[in-house]
C-alpha positions, 0 to 999 in steps of 0.5 A: 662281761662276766662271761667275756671275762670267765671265757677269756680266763679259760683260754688263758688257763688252757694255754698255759696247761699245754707245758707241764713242768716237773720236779720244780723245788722250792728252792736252787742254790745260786751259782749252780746250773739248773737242770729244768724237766718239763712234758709236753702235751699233745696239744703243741707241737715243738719248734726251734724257735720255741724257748724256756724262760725263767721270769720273776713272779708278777710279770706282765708281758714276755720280754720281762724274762730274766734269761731264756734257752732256746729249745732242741728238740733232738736233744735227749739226755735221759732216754724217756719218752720224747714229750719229756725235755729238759733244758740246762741253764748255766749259772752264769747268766741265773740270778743271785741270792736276792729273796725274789721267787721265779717261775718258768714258762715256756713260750713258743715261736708266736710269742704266746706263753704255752705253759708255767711253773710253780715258784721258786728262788735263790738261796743257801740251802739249809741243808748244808747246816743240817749235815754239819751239825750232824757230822759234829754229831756223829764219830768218825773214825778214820786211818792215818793214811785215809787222813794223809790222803785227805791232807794231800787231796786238800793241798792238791784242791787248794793249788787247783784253787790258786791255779783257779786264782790265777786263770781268773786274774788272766781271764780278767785281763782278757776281759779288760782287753775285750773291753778295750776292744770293745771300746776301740768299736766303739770309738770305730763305730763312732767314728762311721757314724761321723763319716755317715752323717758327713757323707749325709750332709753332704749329701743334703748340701748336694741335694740343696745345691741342685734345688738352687740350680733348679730354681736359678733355672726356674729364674732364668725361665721366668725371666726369659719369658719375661724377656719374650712378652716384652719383646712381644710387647715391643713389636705390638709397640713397633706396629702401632707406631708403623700404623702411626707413622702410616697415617702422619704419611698418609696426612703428608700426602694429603697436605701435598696434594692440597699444597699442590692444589694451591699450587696449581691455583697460584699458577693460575693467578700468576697467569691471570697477574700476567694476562693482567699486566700484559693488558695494563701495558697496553692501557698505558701505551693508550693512556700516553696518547690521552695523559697529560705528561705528569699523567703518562710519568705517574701511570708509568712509575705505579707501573713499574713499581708493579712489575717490581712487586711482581718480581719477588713473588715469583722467586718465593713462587719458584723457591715454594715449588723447589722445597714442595718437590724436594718434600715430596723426595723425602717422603719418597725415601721415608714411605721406602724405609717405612717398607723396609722395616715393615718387611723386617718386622715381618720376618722377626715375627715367625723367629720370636713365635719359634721362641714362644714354643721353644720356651713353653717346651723347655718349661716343660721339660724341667717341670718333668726333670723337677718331678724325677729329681724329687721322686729320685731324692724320695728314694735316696732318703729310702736308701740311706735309712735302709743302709744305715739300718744294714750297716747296724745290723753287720756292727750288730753281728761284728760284736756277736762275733766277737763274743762268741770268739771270747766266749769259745776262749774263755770256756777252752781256757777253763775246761767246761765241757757241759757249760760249753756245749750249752753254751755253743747251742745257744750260740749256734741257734743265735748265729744261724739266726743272725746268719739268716738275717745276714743274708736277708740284709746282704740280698736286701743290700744287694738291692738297694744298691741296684736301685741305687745305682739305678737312680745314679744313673737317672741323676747323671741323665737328668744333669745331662739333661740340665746342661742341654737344657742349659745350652738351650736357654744359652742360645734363646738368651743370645737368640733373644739379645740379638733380637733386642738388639735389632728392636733397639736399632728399630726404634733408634731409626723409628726416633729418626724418621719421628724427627725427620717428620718433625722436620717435615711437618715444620718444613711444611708449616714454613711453606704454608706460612710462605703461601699465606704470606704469597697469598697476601701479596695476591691479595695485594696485586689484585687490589693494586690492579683493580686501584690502577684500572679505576685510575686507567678508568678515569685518565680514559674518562677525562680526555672524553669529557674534556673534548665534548663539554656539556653545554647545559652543565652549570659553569660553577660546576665544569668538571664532572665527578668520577661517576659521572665520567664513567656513565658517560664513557659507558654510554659513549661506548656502544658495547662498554668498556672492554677493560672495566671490571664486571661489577664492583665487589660488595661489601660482604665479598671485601669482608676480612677473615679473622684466625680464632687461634692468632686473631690475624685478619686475612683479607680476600680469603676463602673460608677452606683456606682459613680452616687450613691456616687454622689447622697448621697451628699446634694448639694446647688441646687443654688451655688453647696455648699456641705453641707453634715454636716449641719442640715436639717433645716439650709440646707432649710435657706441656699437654701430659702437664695439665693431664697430672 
């Protein structure tokens, strides 16, 4: 470390023995220009930029200066050698009597001290007591025009003194005008900064108000695309609800074709009732020749209550036929629409897939325009710094000016030659300095105003931008209501064919309930008829038994019983009786089926036709309620109840 230090000391010791400065006293009288010699060694080599400054004892860095002159390497005063300078300092700007002790040091265009001077201060003179001590001291003897001559010298210096007065007075009236220029620059200056910071606000509120466009258009977006998966959803609803309605047509069509098929088989029993009725009237026109009266008018009036009977289901027969074909139109019609809509939602289809991209593409597109509008807002802020920093810079160089214009006046006023010349140096290197700024921040400016231009440009082509994208989701919203617009239409006609299926189904229901209630009354003409060929049976027994009597019968017992008459007709017969049934029914064909749903018994049914009874009923799926009377709608709240 010792080393390191003693090492760093030696550097520092050797650098400042490279300017060496002679005739430093011990003293300056304040108020006087100093004349400052030094020497330089061959170890620097002198640059414009290289300056001498005076700086108190105890400094610690090079901006402690107290004031500095700049360097001029042709000036050459005293014709020695040219390592030898010397550099004025004017008493204005040196420091007063104040007991402190300066030192100069010269210190090169790097910013690194180069050479140091012994110290020195500012004061009095001793001197100055010491000579008019010995003046009181000494004699001298003069002549009366030598004493004239002084008194007339020293009226002249004391009208000079008052001419001085009064320059200073004017010069201090020109000095509170500069201050009062000063001040209106100030106040000018105060009053760009304002604007500035108006115009940068304004700014700010304009950049605030662009991040609101973007993110309404960040709204609109999202909810354009909200919009496209509803609509999506939508048609995804559409379709299951075509499949649904497929189905409940493809169940209609079943049911039909069984209602057809029930039909058919009523067509046949109509035609066997027929066949029947024929061969009962003409068991009638046989029995009349056999029967008593009372007989022949009995058979004739069961007959004609059968016929009767027989009337009324043929009309609900033909009113059944005209309703199931009038079903079948209908079905027709809804199966056309059904096409229809299918082929409209087949051609929305590839228009909502061209939304889809349209959309993902205009995301797109303002997530590039977002990127430019931040990178160009980034390089406006760079802008406005830079042009802040350059509109100091020329207030900076306005004030210069202005200086140095008060300064050339002040020194033309008072007649300085040597202090102005000094002075016009310092104020020569200063201005070419500051014109070197100058024109560094005008190319500077230059540029920035291009790149700002530039970037004007890309904002006015990403609002061009904006408005076409704009257009844009104008047209998908108008494109997307129109298609809102046709999916509720869909659906109003979808709610339309639901009920005109309701209608159907419980049209439907109504025929099933009149086929059960025709099958019924089948029933009961079939049993009507099988009671009339058992009395027909009987009547044609009677008369035979009556006209052979058995004479090995008991006389308390003469006439036979039913079963009796009838073996005795069958064995009479040599090939049986042609109208006698082929056997009685038993026991478990005459059985009645029960509904499990209404508990209704349906006597002479099958078991098909007893599940299809079954299945026309609309069960509660939860608490097995029958609800056949309610309406669609209050049949879903009743099931969506037991599900809450």
């Amino acid at each position: 470390m010792e080393s390191v230090e003693s090492a760093a000391n030696m550097e520092l010791s050797t650098t400042f023995s490279q300017v060496v400065f002679q005739e430093i006293p011990h003293s300056y009288a304040p108020n006087i220009a100093v004349t400052c010699s030094y020497t330089l060694t061959a170890a620097i080599q002198q640059n414009p930029r290289d300056w001498v400054g005076i700086f108190k004892v105890g400094w610690s860095t090079t901006k402690d200066y107290y004031t500095f002159v700049w360097i001029e390497p042709s000036l050459d005063l005293i014709k020695q050698d040219a390592n030898k300078k010397q550099v004025l300092f004017s008493a204005y700007y040196l420091p007063k009597d104040d007991a402190e002790f300066y030192q100069f040091c010269y210190i090169d265009s790097n910013g690194q001290v180069r050479g140091a001077s012994t110290p020195f201060c500012f004061k009095t003179s001793g001197e100055q007591s010491t000579d008019g001590s010995l003046e009181n001291d000494l004699l001298v003897i003069t002549t009366q025009e030598k004493v004239e001559q002084r008194e007339r010298e020293k009226e002249e210096m004391v009208m000079e003194l008052g001419q001085l007065k009064e320059q200073n007075e004017i010069l201090r009236g020109v000095l509170k005008e500069q201050q009062q220029e000063i001040d209106c620059l100030k106040l000018s200056n105060e009053e760009l900064y304002k604007a500035d910071l108006e115009k940068q606000q304004q700014k700010s509120r304009e950049h605030e108000q662009l991040t609101q466009k973007a993110k309404s258009m960040e709204d609109s977006r999202k909810g354009q695309e909200e919009q496209v998966v509803q609509s999506e959803r939508e048609k995804e609803e559409l379709a299951m609800e075509l499949g649904q309605l497929k189905e409940q047509n493809e169940t209609l069509t079943r049911a039909l074709k069984e209602q057809q098929q029930e039909i058919d088989r009523l067509k046949e029993s109509k035609e066997e009732l027929a066949q029947v009725v024929s061969k009962l009237e003409q068991q009638q026109q046989n029995a009349r020749e056999h029967e008593e009266l009372t007989q022949k008018d009995k058979s004739m009036d069961e007959s004609h209550t059968g016929q009767e009977s027989l009337t009324p289901i043929c009309e609900k027969y033909e009113r059944a036929l005209s309703k199931i074909k009038q079903l079948k139109k209908e079905l027709e019609e809804l199966k056309e629409k059904v096409e229809v809509q299918s082929v409209e939602i087949a051609q929305l289809s590839p228009s909502l897939r061209d939304f889809e991209q349209e959309s993902y593409r205009l995301k797109d597109h303002i997530q590039l325009l977002q990127v430019d509008l931040q990178s160009s807002e980034k390089e406006k802020a760079k802008l406005s710094v830079e042009l802040r920093k350059l509109r100091g810079l020329t207030l900076d160089l306005d004030d210069l000016k202005t200086e140095n214009k008060a300064l050339h006046r002040s020194l033309s006023e008072q007649g300085h030659q040597p202090q102005q010349e000094m002075v016009d140096s310092d104020l020569k290197v200063q201005y070419q300095a500051l014109l070197g700024q100058l024109q560094e921040a005008r190319t500077q400016l230059h540029q920035e105003l291009q790149a700002s231009n530039n970037t004007r440009r890309r904002a006015e082509q990403a609002e061009g931008e904006l408005v076409k994208v704009n257009e844009c989701t104008n047209i998908i919203v108008m494109r997307s209501t129109q298609a809102e617009q046709k999916s509720r239409k869909l659906e109003i006609q979808l709610l339309e064919f639901h009920r005109l299926i309701e209608e159907k189904e419980s049209m439907a229901e109504i025929a099933k309930v009149e086929k059960e209630e025709l099958s019924r009354e089948n029933q009961d003409l079939k049993r009507n008829v099988e009671r009339l060929r058992k009395e027909f049976a009987d009547i044609q027994v009677a008369p035979v038994s009556m006209q052979h009597p058995n004479p090995y019968g008991s006389s308390t017992d003469p006439t036979p019983t039913e079963e009796q008459q009838q073996d005795t007709l069958a064995a009479s017969l040599h090939f049986g009786n042609p109208y006698e049934t082929p056997g009685p029914a038993t026991n478990a064909e005459e059985l009645s089926l029960t509904c499990r749903h209404c508990h209704e018994c349906f006597p002479g049914i099958t078991p098909n036709e007893l599940e299809l009874h079954e299945d026309s009923h609309r069960v509660c799926p939860f608490c097995t309620l029958i609800c056949d009377g309610m309406e669609q709608t209050k049949y879903e709240e009743h099931v969506y109840s037991h599900e809450v």
